[in-house]
C-alpha positions as CSV (number, residue, x, y, z in Angstrom):
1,X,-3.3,-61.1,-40.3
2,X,-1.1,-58.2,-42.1
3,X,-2.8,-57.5,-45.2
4,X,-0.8,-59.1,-48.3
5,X,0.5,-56.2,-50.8
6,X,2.8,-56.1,-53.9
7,X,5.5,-54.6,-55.0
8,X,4.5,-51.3,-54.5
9,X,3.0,-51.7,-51.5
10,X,-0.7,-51.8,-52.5
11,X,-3.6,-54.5,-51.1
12,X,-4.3,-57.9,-52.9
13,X,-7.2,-58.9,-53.1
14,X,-9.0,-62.1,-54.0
15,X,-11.1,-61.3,-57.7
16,X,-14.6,-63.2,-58.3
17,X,-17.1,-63.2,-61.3
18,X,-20.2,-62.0,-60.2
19,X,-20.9,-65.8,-59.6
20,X,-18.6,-65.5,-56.8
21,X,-16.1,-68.4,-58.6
22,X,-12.5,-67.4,-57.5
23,X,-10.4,-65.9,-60.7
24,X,-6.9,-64.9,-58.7
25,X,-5.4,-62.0,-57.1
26,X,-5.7,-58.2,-58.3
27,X,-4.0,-55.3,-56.6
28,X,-6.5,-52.8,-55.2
29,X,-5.9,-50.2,-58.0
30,X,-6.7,-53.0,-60.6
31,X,-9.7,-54.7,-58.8
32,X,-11.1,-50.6,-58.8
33,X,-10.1,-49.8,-62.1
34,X,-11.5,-53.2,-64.0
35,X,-14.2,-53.7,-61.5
36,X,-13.7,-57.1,-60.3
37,X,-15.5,-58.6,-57.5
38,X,-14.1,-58.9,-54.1
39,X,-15.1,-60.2,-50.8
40,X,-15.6,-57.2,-47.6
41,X,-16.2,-57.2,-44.2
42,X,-18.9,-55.0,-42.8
43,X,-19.9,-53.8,-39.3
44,X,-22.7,-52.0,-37.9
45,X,-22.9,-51.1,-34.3
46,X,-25.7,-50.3,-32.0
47,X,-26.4,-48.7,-28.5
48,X,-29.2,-48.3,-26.2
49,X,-32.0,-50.2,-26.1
50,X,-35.9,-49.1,-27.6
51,X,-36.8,-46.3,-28.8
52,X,-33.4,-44.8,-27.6
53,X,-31.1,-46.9,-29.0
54,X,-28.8,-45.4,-31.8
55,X,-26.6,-46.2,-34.8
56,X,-23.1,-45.6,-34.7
57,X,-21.3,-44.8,-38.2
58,X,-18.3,-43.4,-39.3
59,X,-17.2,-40.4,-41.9
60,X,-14.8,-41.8,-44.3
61,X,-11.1,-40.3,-44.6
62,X,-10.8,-37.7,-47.3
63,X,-8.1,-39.1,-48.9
64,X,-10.5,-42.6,-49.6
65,X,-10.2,-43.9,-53.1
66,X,-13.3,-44.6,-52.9
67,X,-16.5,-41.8,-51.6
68,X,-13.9,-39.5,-49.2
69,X,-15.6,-37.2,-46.5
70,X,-19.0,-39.8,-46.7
71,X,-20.6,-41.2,-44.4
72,X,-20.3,-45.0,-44.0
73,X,-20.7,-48.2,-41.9
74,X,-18.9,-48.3,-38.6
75,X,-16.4,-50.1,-39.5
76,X,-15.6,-51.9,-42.9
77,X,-12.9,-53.1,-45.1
78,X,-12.1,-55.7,-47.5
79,X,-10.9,-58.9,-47.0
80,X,-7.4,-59.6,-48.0
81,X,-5.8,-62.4,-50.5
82,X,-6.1,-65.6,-48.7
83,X,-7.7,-63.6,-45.7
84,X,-11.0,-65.0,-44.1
85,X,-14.3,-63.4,-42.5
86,X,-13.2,-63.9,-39.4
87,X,-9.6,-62.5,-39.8
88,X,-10.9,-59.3,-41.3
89,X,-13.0,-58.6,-37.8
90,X,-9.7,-56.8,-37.2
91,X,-11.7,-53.6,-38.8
92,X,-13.0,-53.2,-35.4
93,X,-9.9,-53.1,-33.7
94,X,-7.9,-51.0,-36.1
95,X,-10.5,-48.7,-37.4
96,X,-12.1,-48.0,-33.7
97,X,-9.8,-49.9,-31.0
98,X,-12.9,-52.0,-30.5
99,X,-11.3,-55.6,-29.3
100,X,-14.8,-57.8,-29.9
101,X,-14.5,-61.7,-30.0
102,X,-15.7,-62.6,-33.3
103,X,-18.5,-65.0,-31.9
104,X,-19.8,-62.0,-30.6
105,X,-21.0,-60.6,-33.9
106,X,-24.3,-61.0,-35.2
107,X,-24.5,-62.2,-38.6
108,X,-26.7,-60.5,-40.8
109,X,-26.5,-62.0,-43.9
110,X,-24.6,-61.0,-47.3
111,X,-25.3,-58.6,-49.8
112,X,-23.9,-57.9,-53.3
113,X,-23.9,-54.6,-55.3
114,X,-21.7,-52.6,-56.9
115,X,-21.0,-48.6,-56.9
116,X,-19.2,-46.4,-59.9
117,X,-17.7,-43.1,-59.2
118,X,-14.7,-40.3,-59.5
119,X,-12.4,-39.3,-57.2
120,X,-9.5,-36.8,-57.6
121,X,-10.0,-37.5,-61.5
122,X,-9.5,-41.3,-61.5
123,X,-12.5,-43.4,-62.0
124,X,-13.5,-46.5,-60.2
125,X,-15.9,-49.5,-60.3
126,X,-16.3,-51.0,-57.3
127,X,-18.5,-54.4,-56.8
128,X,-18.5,-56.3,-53.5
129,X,-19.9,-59.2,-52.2
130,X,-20.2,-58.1,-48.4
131,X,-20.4,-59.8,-45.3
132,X,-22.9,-58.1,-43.1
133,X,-22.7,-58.1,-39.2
134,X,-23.9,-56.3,-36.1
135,X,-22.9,-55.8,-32.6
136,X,-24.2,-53.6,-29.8
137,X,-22.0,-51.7,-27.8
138,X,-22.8,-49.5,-25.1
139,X,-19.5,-47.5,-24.5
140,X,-19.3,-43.6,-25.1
141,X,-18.1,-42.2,-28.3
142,X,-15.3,-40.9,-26.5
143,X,-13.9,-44.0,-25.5
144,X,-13.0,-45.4,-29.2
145,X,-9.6,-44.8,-30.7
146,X,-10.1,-43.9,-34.4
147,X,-8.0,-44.7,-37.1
148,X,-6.5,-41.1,-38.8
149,X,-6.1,-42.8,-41.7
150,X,-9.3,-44.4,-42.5
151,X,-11.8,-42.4,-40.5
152,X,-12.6,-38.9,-40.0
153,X,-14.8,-39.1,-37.4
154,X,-17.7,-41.2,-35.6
155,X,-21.3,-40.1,-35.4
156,X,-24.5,-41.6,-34.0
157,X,-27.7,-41.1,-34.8
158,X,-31.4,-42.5,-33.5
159,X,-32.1,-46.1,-35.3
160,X,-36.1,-44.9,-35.7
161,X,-35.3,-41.9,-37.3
162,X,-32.4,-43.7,-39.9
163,X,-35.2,-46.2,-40.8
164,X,-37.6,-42.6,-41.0
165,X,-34.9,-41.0,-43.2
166,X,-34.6,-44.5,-45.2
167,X,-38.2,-44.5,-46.1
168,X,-38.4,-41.1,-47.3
169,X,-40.4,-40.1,-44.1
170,X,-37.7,-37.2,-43.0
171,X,-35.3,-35.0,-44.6
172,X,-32.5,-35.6,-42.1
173,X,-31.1,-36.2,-38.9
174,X,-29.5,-35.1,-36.5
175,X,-26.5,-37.0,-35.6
176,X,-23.7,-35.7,-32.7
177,X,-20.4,-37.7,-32.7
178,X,-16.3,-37.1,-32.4
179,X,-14.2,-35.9,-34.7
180,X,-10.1,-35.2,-35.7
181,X,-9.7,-31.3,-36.8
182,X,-10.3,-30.2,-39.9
183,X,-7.4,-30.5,-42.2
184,X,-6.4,-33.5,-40.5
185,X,-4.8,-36.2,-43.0
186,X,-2.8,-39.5,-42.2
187,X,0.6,-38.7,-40.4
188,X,0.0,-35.1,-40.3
189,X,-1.4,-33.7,-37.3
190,X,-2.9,-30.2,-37.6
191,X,-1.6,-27.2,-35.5
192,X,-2.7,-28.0,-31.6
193,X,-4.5,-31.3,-33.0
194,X,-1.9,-33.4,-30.4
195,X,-3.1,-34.4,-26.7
196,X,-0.4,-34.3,-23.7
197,X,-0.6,-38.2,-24.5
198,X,0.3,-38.0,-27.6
199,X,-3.2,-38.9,-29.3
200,X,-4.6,-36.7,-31.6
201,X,-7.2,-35.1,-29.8
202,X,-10.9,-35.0,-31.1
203,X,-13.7,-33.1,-30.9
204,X,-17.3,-33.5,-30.0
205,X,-19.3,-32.2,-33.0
206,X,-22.7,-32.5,-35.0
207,X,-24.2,-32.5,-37.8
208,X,-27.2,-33.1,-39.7
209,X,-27.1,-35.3,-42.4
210,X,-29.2,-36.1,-45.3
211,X,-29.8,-39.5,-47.4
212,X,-27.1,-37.9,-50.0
213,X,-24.2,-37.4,-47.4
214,X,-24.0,-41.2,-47.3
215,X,-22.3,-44.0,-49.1
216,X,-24.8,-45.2,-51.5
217,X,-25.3,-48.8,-50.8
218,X,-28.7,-48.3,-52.1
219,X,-32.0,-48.6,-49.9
220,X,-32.7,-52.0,-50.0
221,X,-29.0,-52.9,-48.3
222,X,-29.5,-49.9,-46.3
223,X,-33.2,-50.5,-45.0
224,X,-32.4,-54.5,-43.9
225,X,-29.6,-53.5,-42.1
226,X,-31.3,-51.1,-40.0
227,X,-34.1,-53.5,-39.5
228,X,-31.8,-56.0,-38.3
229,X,-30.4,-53.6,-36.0
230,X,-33.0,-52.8,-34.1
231,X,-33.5,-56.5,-33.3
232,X,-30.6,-56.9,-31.6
């Protein structure tokens, strides 16, 4: 489903009271600025099995309306006017060229909370009700196709030591992924950023990250996810 936008080419999106009872359709701009509630579709993804297995999340795009340059859930977005949970599984595909059959997501539940912030001078309320959903995948990093416009990269990191990092046990931790250059932006490759294919080319980085450097979901979203995960 092509995401539904106005006039000026901006997202719809269903609006909610915090009781989740439907009030219309908002432009993203509007639903940020007045801080309605919307619906969003989130997806964690896992590798490995034990006490190897790892969490895969991404860096947001620095040109975000909403935390640029953090780090996030693997892939995420909201759901559209009129657009269901199912049909915003397309995240997956768009954000990391990850085709997965929808009945091959885990549910893990719901959770709502809402975030305030600045960015580039223009502040924003954002409250979502968030469907919440895992999936393990074994591929390498290399082998996703990110989405220049939405992520800046993809990291991994050990589950134990997240859930280690979560609970105040650790500083950090240490986290290797891929990554476009720096200066990279939507549309606008940086100097020797293009592959002979035509793909911007990434590079294998890492980085070690602390509970600050992320989205702030808050702990208790951020501790039952990663519990769930490591279930799966």
């Amino acid at each position: 489903m092509a995401a539904i936008t106005n006039a000026k080419d901006e997202e719809l999106f269903d609006i909610y009271d915090e009781a989740m009872n439907h009030l219309g359709v908002a432009a993203r701009s509007e639903v940020h600025a007045k801080g309605y509630w919307h619906q969003s579709f989130h997806c964690w993804i896992v590798s490995g099995e034990g006490a190897d297995r790892q969490v895969l999340f991404q860096q947001r795009n620095a040109l975000k309306d909403t935390f640029p340059n953090c780090y996030d859930i693997t892939a995420a977005g909201h759901l559209a006017a009129g657009e269901t949970v199912r049909q915003a599984a397309r995240e997956l595909e768009e954000e990391l060229g990850l085709a997965v059959p929808f009945e091959a997501l885990t549910p893990l539940g719901a959770a709502q909370y809402e975030n305030t912030g600045e960015v580039r001078g223009v502040p924003f309320i954002d409250r979502e009700y968030c469907h919440l959903f895992g999936v393990r995948c074994d591929q390498p990093l290399t082998s996703y196709r990110l989405q220049a416009a939405e992520v800046a990269g993809l990291y991994q990191a050990s589950l134990r030591e997240m859930l280690e990092l979560l609970a105040g046990a650790r500083e950090s931790v240490d986290t290797r992924g891929i990554a476009f250059p720096p200066g990279e932006r939507p549309g606008q490759l940086a100097p020797g950023a293009e592959s002979t294919d035509g793909v911007t080319a990434l590079s294998a980085c890492s980085v070690r990250l602390g509970r600050h450097d992320f989205v702030p979901h808050g702990d208790a979203y951020y501790e039952r996810v990663m519990t769930a995960l490591a279930a799966l």
